[in-house]
C-alpha positions, -999 to 999 in steps of 0.1 A, spaced: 129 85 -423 155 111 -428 164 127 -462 203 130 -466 211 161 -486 234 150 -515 249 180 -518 265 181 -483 273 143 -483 310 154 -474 294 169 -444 299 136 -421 284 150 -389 255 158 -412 254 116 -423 259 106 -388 231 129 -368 207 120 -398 213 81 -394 210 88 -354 177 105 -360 165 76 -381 177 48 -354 160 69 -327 129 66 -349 130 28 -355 137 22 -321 108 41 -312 84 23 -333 94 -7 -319 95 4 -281 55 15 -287 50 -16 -303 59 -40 -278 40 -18 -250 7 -23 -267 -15 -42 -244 -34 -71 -262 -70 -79 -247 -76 -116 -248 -109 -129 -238 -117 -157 -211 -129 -191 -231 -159 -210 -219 -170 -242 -217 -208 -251 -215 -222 -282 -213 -252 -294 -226 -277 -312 -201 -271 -344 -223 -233 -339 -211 -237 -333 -179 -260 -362 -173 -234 -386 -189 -206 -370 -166 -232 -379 -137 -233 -420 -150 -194 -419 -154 -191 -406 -121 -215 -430 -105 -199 -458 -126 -166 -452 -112 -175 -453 -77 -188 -494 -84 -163 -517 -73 -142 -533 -97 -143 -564 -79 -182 -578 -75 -174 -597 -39 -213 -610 -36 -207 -626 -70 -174 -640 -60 -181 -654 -31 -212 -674 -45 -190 -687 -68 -164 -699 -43 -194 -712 -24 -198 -734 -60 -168 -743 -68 -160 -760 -31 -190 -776 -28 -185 -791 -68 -214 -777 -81 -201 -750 -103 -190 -774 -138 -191 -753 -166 -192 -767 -199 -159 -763 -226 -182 -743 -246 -191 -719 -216 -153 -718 -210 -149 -709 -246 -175 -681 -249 -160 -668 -217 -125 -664 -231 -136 -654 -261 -160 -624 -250 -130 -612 -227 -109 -616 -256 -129 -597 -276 -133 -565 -256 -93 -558 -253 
C-alpha cells in the first residue's frame, strides 16, 4: 500500500495517482490469486475380496426369477385336483411371516 504524504494532501493529483497505484495493486493480488491452479487428486475405491464376493451373490440373486413358475404350477396342479387344503393355522403363519418382513 501507498503512503500519502500529509504534507502535499492539497496536491489532489498526488491523492488520486496514489489511490490508483493502490487499486492497481489489489487488483493484482486478486488477478494472481484466482489464476493459481489447484491439484486435486483422483479418489479410489477398493474393495475388499469379502465385498466383492457379496457384489458376486447380489448379482447372481438378481438374475433369479421373481416368480418360481415350477413351484406355481405344482401348486395349481394341487389346488385343481383338491388336494392342496391348508390348515387356518398354515394360512395364518403365512400371512403373518409376509407380514412380518414389510
Amino acid at each position: 500500500m501507498s503512503k500519502i504524504n500529509i504534507n502535499n494532501a492539497n496536491d489532489i493529483e498526488a491523492i488520486r495517482a496514489a489511490r490508483q497505484n493502490n487499486l492497481y495493486e489489489v487488483t493484482k493480488g486478486n488477478i494472481q490469486k484466482s489464476e493459481t491452479k489447484i491439484s486435486v487428486s483422483e479418489d479410489k475405491l477398493e474393495l475388499s475380496p469379502r465385498a466383492a464376493e457379496v457384489g458376486k451373490l447380489v448379482d447372481q440373486v438378481k438374475e433369479l426369477p421373481d416368480v418360481r413358475t415350477e413351484k406355481v404350477n405344482e401348486l395349481r396342479v394341487q389346488i385343481s385336483a383338491g388336494e392342496f387344503q391348508p390348515t387356518s393355522d398354515e394360512i395364518a403363519k403365512a400371512i403373518l411371516k409376509d407380514e412380518i418382513i414389510k
